[in-house]
One Martini backbone bead per residue (centre of mass of N, CA, C, O) as a GRO file, in nm:
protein
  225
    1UNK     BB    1   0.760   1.673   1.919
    2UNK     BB    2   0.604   1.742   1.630
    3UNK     BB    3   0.791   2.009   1.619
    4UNK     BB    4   1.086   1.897   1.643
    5UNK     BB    5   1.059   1.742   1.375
    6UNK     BB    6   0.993   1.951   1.179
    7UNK     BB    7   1.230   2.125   1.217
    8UNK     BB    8   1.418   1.978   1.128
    9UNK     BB    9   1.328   1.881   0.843
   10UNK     BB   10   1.355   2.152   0.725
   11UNK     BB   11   1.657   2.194   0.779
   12UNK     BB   12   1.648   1.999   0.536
   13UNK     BB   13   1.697   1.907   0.224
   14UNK     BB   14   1.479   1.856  -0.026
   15UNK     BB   15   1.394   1.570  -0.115
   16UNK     BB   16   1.275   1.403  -0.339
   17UNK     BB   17   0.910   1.333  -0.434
   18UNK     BB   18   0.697   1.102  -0.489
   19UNK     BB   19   0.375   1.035  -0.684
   20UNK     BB   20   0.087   0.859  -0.725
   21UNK     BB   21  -0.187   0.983  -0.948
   22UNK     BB   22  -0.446   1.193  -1.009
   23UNK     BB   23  -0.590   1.397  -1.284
   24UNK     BB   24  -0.843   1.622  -1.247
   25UNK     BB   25  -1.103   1.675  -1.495
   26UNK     BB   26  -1.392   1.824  -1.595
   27UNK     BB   27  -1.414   1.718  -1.967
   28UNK     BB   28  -1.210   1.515  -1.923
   29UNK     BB   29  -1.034   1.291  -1.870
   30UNK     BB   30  -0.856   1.138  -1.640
   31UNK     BB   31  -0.526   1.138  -1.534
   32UNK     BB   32  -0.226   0.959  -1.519
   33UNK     BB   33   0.093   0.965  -1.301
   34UNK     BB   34   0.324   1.201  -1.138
   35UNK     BB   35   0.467   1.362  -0.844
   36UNK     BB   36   0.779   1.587  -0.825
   37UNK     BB   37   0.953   1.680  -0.546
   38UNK     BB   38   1.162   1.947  -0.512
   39UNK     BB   39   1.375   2.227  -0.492
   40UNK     BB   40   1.303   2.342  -0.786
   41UNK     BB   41   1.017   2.174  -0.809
   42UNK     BB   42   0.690   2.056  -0.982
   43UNK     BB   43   0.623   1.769  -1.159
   44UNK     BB   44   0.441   1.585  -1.412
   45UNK     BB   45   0.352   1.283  -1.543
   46UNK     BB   46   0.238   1.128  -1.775
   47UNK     BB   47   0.105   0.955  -1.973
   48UNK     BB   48   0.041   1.190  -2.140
   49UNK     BB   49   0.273   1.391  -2.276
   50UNK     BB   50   0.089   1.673  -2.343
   51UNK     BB   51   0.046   1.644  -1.967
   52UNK     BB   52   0.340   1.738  -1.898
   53UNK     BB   53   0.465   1.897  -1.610
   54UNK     BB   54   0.713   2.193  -1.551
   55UNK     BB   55   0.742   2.350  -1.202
   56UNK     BB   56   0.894   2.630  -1.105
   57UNK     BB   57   0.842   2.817  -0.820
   58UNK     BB   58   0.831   3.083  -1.023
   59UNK     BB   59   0.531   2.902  -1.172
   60UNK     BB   60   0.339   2.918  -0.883
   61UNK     BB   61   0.114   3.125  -0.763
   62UNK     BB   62  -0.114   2.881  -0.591
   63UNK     BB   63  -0.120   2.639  -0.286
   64UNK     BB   64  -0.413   2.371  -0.206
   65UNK     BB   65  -0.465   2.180   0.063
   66UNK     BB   66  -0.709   1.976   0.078
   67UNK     BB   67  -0.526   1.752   0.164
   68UNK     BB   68  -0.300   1.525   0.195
   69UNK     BB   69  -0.426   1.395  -0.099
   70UNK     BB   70  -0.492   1.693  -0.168
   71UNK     BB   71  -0.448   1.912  -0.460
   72UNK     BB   72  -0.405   2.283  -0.603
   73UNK     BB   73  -0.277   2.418  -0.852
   74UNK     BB   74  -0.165   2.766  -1.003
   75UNK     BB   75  -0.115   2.884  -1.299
   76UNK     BB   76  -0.001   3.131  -1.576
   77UNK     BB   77  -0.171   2.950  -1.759
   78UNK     BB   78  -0.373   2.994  -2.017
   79UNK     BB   79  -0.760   2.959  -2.066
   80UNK     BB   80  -0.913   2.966  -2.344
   81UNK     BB   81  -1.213   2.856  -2.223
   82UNK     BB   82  -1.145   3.081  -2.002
   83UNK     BB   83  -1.043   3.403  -2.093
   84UNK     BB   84  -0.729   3.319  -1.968
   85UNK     BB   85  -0.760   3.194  -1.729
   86UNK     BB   86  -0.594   3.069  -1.516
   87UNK     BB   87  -0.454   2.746  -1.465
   88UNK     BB   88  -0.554   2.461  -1.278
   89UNK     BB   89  -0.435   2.167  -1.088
   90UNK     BB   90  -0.563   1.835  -1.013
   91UNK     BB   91  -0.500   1.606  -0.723
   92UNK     BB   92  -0.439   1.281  -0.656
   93UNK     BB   93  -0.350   1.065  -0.443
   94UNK     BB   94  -0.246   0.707  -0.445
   95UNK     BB   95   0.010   0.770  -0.287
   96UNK     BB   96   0.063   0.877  -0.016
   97UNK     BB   97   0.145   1.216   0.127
   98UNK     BB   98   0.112   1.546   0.244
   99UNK     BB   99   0.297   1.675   0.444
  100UNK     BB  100   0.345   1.891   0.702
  101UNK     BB  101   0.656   1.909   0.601
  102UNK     BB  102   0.645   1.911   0.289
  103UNK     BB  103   0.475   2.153   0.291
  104UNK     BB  104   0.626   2.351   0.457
  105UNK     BB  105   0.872   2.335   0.222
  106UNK     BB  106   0.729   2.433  -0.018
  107UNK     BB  107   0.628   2.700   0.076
  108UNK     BB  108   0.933   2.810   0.104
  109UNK     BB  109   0.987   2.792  -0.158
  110UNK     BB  110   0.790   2.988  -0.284
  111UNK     BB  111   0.752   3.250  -0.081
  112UNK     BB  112   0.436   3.231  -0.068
  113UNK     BB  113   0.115   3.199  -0.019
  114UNK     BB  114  -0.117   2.966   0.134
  115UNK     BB  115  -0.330   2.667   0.117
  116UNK     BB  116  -0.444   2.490   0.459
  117UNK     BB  117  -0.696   2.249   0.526
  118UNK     BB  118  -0.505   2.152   0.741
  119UNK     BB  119  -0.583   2.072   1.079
  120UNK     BB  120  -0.505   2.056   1.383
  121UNK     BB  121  -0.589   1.912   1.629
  122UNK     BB  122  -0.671   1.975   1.976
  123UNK     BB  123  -0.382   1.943   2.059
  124UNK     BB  124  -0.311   2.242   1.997
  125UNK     BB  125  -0.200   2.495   2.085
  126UNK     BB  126  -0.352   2.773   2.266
  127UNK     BB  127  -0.647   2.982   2.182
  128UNK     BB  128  -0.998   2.932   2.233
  129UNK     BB  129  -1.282   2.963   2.011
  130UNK     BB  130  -1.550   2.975   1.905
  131UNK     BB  131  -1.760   2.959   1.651
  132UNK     BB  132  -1.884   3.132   1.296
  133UNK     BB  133  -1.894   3.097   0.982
  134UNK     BB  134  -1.998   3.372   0.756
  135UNK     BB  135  -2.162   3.323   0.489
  136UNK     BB  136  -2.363   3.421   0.231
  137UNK     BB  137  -2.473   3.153   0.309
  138UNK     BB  138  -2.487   3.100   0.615
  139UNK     BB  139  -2.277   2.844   0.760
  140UNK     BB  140  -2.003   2.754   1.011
  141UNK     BB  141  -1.902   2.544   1.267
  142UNK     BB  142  -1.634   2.609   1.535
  143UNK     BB  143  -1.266   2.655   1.579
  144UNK     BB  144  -1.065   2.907   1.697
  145UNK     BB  145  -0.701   2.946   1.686
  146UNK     BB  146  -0.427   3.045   1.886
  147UNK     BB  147  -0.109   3.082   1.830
  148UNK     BB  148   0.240   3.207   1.791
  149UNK     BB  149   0.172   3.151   1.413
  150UNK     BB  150  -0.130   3.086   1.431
  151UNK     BB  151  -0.464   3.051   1.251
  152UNK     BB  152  -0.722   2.785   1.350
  153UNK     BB  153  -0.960   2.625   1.137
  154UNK     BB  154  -1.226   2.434   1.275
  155UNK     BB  155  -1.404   2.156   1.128
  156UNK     BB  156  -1.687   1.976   0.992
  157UNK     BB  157  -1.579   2.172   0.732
  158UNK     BB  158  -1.323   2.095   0.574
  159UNK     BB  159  -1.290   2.287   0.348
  160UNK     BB  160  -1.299   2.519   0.551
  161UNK     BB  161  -1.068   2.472   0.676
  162UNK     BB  162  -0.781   2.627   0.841
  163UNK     BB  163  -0.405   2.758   0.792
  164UNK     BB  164  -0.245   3.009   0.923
  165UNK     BB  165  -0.021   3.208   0.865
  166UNK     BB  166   0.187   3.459   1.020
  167UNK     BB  167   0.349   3.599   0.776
  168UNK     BB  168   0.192   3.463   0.482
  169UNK     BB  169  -0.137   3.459   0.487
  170UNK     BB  170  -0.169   3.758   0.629
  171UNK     BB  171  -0.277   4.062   0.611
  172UNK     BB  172  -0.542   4.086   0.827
  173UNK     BB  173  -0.735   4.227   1.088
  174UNK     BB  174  -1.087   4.301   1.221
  175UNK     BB  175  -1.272   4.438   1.472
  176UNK     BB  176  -1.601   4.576   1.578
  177UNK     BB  177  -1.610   4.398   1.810
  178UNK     BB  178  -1.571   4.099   2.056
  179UNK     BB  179  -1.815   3.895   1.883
  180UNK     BB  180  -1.605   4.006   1.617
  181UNK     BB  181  -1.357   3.848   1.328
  182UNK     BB  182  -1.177   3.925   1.094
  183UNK     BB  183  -1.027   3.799   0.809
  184UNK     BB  184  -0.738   3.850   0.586
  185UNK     BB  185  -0.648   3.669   0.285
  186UNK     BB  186  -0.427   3.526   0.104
  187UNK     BB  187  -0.613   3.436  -0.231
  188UNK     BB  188  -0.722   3.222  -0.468
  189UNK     BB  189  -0.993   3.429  -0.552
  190UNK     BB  190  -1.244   3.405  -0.812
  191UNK     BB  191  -1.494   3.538  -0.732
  192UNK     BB  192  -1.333   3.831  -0.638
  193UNK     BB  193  -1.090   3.861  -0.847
  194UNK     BB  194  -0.858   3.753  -0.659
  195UNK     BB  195  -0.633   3.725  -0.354
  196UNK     BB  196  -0.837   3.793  -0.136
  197UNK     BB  197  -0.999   3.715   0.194
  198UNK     BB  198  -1.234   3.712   0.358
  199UNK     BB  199  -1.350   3.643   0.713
  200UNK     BB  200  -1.656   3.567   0.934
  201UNK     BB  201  -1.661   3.615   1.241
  202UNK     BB  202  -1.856   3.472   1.525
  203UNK     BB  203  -1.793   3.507   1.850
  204UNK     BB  204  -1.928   3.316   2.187
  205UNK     BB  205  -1.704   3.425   2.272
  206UNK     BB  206  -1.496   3.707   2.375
  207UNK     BB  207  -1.246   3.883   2.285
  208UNK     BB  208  -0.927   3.914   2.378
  209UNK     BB  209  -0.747   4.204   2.371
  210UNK     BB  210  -0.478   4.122   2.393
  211UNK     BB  211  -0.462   3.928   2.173
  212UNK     BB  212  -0.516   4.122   1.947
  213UNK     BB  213  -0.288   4.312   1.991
  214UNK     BB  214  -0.132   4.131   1.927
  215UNK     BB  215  -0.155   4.037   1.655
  216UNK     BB  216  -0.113   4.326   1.534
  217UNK     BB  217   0.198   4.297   1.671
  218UNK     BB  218   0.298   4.097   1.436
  219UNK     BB  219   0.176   4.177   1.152
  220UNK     BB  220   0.314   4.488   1.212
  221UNK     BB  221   0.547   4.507   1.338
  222UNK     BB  222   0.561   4.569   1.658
  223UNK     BB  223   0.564   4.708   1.954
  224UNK     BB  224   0.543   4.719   2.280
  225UNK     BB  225   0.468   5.007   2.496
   0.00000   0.00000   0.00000
């Protein structure tokens, strides 16, 4: 039913959503205003009128839901304490959420990669994999799921939690062995200057050959022989 909802809401035209909000600056005070979104792109409006933006979406990079009620715009405008880095902006709902349905019409807005730290519960349908996605130092432990467009990583470290779209965020997987599993995915990747981030999971049961197969014609558009 929760999906039968959201592609209707999908099918029909984005209505104006408004929110009143918390734009949260690293080294100046925290700003305050509305974030608007529309058909045409995200405006922001400050109370403070010279930190009003408004991006239509082919001027938004990249868009990043830390939560429902938290989200990180970046845009292509240079930040000069940071020689030219692009800028990105920290929002926080005060009011209302930015909800499953809300960010999936943003991202078809959008037309390219985006992250989404939101992953549905348990009830999800899928194939699920136990698993450790290791980090750089250490890891977290999680469930990975499969489901038919769609590769969910569930933990009890939020940050880290992720919902990949097939077709939207994935760029390619690759597995080494039954018991590890890389994951390619286009993001906003500032520590390794790029756009694009490994994931590396050790998992705790065995990769079921046919599901990697599958996965590989699905991401590579090819027909199985």
């Amino acid at each position: 039913m929760r999906y039968l909802v959201l592609w209707l809401f999908l099918a029909q035209p984005l209505a104006a959503q408004t929110f009143s909000v918390t734009h949260e600056k690293r080294f100046r005070g925290d700003g305050r205003g509305t974030i608007e979104v529309t058909d045409d792109g995200i405006r922001y409006s400050s109370e403070r009128p010279e930190d009003s933006r408004n991006w239509p979406y082919r001027d938004i990079q990249h868009l990043d839901r830390i939560s429902p009620r938290e989200f990180v715009l970046l845009s292509y405008e240079d930040e000069t304490r940071y020689l030219g880095r692009d800028r990105s902006y920290r929002f926080v709902l005060t009011e209302g959420e930015l909800t499953d349905a809300i960010f999936e019409k943003i991202s078809r807005r959008l037309g390219r990669p985006v992250t989404d730290r939101v992953v549905p519960g348990t009830a999800a349908p899928g194939h699920a994999v136990p698993v450790k996605h290791n980090h750089t130092f250490g890891g977290c432990e999680g469930v990975l799921r499969f489901t038919g467009d769609a590769i969910l990583y569930a933990t009890d470290n939020a940050r880290d939690a992720r919902a990949w779209k097939l077709g939207r965020d994935i760029e390619s997987v690759w597995s080494r062995d039954r018991y590890h599993l890389e994951i390619h995915v286009h993001e906003n990747n500032r520590r390794e200057f790029g756009r694009t981030r490994v994931y590396d999971f050790s998992l705790k049961a065995p990769l079921d050959p046919a599901l990697y197969r599958g996965l590989k014609l699905r991401l590579y558009d090819l027909e199985a022989e």
